[in-house]
N, C-alpha and C positions, 0 to 999 in steps of 0.2 A: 042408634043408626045415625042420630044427626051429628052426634060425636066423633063416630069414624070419618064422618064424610069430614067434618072438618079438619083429623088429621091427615086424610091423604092429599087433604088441601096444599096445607102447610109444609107434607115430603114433596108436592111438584112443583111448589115454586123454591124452595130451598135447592131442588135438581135441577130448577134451571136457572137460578141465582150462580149456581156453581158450574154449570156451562158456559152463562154468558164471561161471567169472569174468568173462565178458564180459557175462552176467545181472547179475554183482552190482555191476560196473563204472556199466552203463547204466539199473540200477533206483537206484543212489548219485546219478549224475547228474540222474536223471528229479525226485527228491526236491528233489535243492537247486534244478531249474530252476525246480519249484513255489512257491519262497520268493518269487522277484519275478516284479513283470511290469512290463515297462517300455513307456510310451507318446511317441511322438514328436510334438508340433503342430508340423508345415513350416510352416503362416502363422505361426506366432508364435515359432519358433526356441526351443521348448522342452523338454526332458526332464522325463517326470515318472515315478519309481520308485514301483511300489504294492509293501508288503510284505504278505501273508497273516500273519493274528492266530491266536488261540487259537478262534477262531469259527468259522475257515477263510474269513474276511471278507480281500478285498484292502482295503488303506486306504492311502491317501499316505503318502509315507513319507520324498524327496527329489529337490528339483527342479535342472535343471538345465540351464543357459542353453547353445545350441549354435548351429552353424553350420552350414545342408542347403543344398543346390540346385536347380535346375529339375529335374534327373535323379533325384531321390530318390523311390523308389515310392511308394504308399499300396497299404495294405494289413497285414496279419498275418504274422510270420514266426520261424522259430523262431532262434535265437542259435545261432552255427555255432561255430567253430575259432578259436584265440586263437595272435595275432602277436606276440611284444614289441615289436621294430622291420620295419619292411616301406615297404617303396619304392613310391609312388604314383605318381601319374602326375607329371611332369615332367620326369624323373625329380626327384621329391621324396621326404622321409620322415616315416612318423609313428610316433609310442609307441602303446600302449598298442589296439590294435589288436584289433576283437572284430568278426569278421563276421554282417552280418545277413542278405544274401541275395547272392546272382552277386557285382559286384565291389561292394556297396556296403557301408561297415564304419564300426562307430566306433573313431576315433582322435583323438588327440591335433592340434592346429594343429600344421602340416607344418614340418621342419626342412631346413635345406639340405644337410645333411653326415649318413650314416647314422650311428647309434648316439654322435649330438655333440648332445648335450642345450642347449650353448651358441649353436648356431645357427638358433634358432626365427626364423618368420618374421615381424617387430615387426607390420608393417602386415596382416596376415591375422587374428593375433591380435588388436589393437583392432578386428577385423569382427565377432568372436564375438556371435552377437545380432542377427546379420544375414544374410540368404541369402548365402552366399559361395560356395559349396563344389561341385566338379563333382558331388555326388550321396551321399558321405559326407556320415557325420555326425560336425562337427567336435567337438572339447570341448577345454577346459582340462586338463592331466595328471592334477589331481588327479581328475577326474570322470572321464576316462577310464579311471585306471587302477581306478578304484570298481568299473568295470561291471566288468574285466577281473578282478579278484579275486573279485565276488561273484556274479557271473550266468552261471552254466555255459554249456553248450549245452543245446540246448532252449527256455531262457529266452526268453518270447514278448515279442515287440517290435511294437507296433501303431504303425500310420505313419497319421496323419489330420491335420484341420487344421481349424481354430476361432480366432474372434478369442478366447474365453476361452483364458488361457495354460495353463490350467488348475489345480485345486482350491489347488494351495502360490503360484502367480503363478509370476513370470517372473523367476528371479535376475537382480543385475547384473553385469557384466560389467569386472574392473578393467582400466585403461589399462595402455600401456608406454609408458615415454617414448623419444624417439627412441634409436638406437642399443642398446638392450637388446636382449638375440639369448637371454634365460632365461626362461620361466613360473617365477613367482612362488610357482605350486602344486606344483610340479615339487619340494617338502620331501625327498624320500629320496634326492635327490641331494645329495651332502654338498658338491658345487662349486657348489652354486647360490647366488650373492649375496646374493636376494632372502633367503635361511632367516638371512639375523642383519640384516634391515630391518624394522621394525614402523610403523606410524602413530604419528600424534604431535598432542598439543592444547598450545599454547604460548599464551601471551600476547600478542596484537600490540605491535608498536613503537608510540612516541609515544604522542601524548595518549587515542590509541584504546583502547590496550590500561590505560590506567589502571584503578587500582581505587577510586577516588574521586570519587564520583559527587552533581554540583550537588545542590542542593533541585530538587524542579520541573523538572529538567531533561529532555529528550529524551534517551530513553538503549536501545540496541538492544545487550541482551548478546553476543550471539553475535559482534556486532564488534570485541570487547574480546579475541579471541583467534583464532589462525590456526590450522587442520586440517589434514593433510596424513595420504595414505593409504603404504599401504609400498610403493607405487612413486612417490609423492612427489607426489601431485597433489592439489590442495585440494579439502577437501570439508567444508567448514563444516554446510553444508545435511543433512549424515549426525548430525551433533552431533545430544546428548542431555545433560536436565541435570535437575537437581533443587534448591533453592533451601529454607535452611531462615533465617529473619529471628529475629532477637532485640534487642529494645529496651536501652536503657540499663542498664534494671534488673531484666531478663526474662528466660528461659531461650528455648531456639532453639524455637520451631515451623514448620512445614511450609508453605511457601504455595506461591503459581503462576508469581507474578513479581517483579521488582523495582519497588516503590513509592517514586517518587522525593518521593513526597509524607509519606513518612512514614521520617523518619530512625531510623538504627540499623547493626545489622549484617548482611549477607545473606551465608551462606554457600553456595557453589553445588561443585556437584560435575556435572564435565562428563565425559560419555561417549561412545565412540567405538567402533563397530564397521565395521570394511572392506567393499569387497564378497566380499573372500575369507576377514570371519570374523574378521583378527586385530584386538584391541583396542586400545584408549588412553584414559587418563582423565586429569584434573587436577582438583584442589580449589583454591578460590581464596576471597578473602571481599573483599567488596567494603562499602564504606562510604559511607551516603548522608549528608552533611554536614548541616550545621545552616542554619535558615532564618535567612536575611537581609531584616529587613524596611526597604520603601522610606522615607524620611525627604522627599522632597518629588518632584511631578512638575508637569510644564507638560504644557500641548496644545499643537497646529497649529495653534488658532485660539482667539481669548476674544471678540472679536468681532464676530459675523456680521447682513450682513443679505440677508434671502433674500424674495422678492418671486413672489406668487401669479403662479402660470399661467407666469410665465419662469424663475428658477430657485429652484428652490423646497426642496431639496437641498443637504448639505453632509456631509461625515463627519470627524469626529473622532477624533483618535488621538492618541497616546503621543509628545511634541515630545523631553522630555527627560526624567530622574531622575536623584536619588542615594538610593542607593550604588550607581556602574556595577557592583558585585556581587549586588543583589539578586537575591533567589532568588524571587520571584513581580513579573510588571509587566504581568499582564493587570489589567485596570479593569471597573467596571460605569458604566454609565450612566442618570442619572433627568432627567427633566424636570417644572420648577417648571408648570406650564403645561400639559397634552397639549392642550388644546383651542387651544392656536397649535401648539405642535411637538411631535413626538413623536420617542425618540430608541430605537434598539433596541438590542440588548446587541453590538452592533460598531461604537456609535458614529455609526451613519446617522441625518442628522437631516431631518425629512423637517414642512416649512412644512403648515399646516392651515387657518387663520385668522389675519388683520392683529391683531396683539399683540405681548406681549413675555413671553421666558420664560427661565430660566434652564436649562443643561444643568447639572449637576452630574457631574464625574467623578469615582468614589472606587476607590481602589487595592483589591484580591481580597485582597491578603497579611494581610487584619485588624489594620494598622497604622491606618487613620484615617486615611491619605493623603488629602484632596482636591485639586481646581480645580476653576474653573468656566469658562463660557464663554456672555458673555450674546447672545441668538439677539433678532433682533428680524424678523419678519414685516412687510410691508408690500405696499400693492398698489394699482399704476399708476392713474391716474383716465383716462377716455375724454372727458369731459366736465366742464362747472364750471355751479353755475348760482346767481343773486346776486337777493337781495330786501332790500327795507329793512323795519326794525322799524316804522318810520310815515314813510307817503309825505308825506304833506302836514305842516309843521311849522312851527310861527313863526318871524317875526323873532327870534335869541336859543337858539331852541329847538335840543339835539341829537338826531338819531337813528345808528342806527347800519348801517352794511352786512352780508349775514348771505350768510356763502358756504358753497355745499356741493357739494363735489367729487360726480361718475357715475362708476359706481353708484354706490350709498350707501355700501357696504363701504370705498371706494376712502380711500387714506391721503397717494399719493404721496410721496416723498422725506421724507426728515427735516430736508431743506433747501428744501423747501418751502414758497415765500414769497407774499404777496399785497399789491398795489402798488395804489394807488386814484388818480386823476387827476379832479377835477371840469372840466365845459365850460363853468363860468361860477363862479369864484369868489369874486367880487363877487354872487353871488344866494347859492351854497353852498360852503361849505371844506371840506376832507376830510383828514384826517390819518392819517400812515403805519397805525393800527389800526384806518381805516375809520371813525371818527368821523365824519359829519355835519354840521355847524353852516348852522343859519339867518341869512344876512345882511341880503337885502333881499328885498323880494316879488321874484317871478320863479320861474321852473323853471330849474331846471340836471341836466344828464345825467352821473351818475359811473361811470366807467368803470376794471373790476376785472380785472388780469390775476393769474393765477397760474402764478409759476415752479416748476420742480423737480416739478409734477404728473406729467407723463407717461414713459411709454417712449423715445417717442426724443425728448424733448428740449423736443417743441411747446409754443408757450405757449397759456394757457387763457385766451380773455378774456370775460367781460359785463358790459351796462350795467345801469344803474339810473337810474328817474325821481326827483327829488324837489321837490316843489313847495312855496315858502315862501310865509306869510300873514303880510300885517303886523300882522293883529289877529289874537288869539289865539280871538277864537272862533269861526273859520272854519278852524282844525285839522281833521283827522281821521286815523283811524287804520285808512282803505283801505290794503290791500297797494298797492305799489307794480309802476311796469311790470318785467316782465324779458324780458332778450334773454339767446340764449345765442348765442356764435360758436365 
């Protein structure tokens, strides 16, 4: 009797040895559950951890890019039991394993082999970032095993869904290239490859990666060197740089960009961070060379002639120059003239009025380079029409023929000629400049054509009356008849 009594002794304080410590057990737990809370967005495949401050304020704390499913709840729920390795559905496997509710859990992207950290699965893992997952929630090792160390049970996990990724954004996600079977974040494996591979900023090959940079030249830094992340995949576009310039005889200061317009030294310092965080830098100094000015240039054209209403237009540009080194060979352009041409700063010459005018091209590099290029306006006649200075004229007497091209404007060709033919040159003579002469009384009819007047070619003709007196003082100085055809 006294025997039993003293084993049931011995089971009620053992039962409550193991209460009281299972108070101190579960109010330890309850505490550190309190530290995070962790929220899921299923549209946007993101983790974001809030930590509690000194305020008892939750506040962002670390985000984390994932991979859920159609099957993955929404809702609130408290963080259950923790797996190292445990076998999913496939049968598949994953690390770092921390359940949220029934079978749904965060873990690691699945392996084919249990507790073989080398056979991750390439193509599930570049899904990271995207709905992949029958209903887990996928992560990287290194995110997974984050939650698994610091998020007890208890630890509340809200499941909802927002195009905002929310308050930190939406990490990225880095590649595998084919045949890797390792996460890169998987570091506490001392077999993992990835832990002695970094990023890298090199300088490109050939004339790209030079540090030698024209006058005036077109010049895009970033191509002057090739990125690569620690699984080996370019990432220029992640680069980061700082650029400090110093003249001949200056000390360095701080600018934004390379000015190729302004020689000296440019020292840059490039920087790199992954999507997983690890770094790479490189310093380089690049030299923008000295200005080469032009010593002579030609145009496309010195001669133009451009004709109202048909074309009326031409543009000017750059035929030729030396030094084929120059370091500036844009030009500006003036016109002697705007009121026949006017030229604008690429060279377009654009007819305004029958004239003449000169383009002027002078070289930008403040050498004094010129050419020129003389512009001549000109414009078709419709019509001709022809009078004499004095119709009636003695015996002896000359007058002259007086032509003038429709409309008034009209210029026609620069090879445009005028041909005179009298109908009686025994009464009047007429000579190639339309001279007149008096021979004997009589009328005679001169008839005026003009070549090279028109558009397509037609000739222009009119006549003239002129009537000779044998006595001078039956002159007069009536206009004369006109015809036009």
């Amino acid at each position: 009797m006294k025997k039993k009594l003293i084993n049931c002794s011995i089971v009620f304080i053992m039962t409550v040895f193991v209460m009281i410590a299972g108070v101190f057990i579960n109010t330890s737990d309850s505490e550190a559950a309190s530290v995070y809370r962790i929220k899921i967005n299923k549209q946007q495949n993101c983790v974001t951890i809030y930590k509690i401050n000194s305020k008892g304020e939750y506040k962002p704390y670390k985000a984390m890019i994932c991979s859920v499913g159609s099957a993955t709840p929404y809702g609130t729920f408290g963080l259950k039991e923790k797996i190292r390795w445990h076998e999913l559905e496939g049968p598949v496997y994953g690390q770092y394993c921390s359940r949220i509710t029934g079978h749904i859990l965060f873990h690691s992207v699945w392996y084919y082999q249990n507790g073989n950290p080398a056979t991750l699965s390439n193509t599930q893992y570049n899904r990271l970032g995207s709905m992949a997952s029958h209903g887990c929630v996928r992560l990287n090792v290194r995110d997974a095993k984050w939650i698994y160390d610091n998020c007890p049970s208890g630890t509340p996990v809200e499941i909802y869904a927002s195009k905002d990724p929310g308050p930190l954004g939406k990490p990225e996600s880095i590649k595998l290239p084919a045949g890797s079977g390792w996460d890169p974040t998987d570091v506490t494996n001392p077999a993992n490859p990835y832990n002695k591979k970094k990023p890298s900023i090199k300088m490109a090959k050939g004339k790209k990666g030079s540090t030698y940079i024209k006058y005036n030249s077109s010049f895009n830094l970033l191509k002057t060197i090739t990125a690569k992340n620690t699984t080996g995949f370019d990432v220029n576009d992640k680069v980061t740089y700082t650029i400090q310039y110093k003249a001949e005889k200056g000390k360095y200061v701080k600018v934004k960009k390379i000015n190729t317009l302004k020689k000296g030294v440019y020292k840059v310092r490039f920087k790199l961070v992954d999507e997983i965080g690890r770094k790479a830098s490189l310093k380089v100094k690049y030299t923008v060379l000295n200005k080469i000015n032009l010593t002579s240039i030609s145009l496309n054209k010195n001669n133009v002639y451009m004709y109202m209403g048909y074309n009326q237009s031409c543009k000017l540009k750059l035929a030729s120059y030396k030094p084929k080194k120059a370091s500036i060979k844009d030009l500006t352009f003036v016109s002697s003239n705007p009121a026949v041409a006017t030229v604008n700063n690429k060279g377009k010459v654009n007819a305004v009025a029958p004239g003449d005018a000169v383009i002027t091209a002078l070289s930008k590099d403040g050498s004094g380079v010129k050419t020129e290029c003389q512009i001549h306006v000109r414009k078709y006649a419709d019509a001709m029409a022809a009078g004499l200075e004095k119709s009636t004229i003695n015996k002896g007497e000359v007058t002259r023929v007086l032509c003038t091209l429709l409309p008034a404007d009209a210029t026609g060709q620069d090879s445009l000629n005028y041909t005179y033919v009298s109908s009686d040159s025994a009464v009047a003579s007429v000579d190639a400049a339309g001279n007149v002469t008096g021979v004997s009384q009589g009328t005679a009819v001169i008839t005026v054509t003009a070549g090279g007047a028109t558009a397509n070619g037609a000739v222009l003709t009119s006549q003239v009356t002129v009537t000779v007196n044998e006595d001078s003082t039956q002159s007069d100085v009536s206009p004369g008849a006109l015809t036009i055809q």
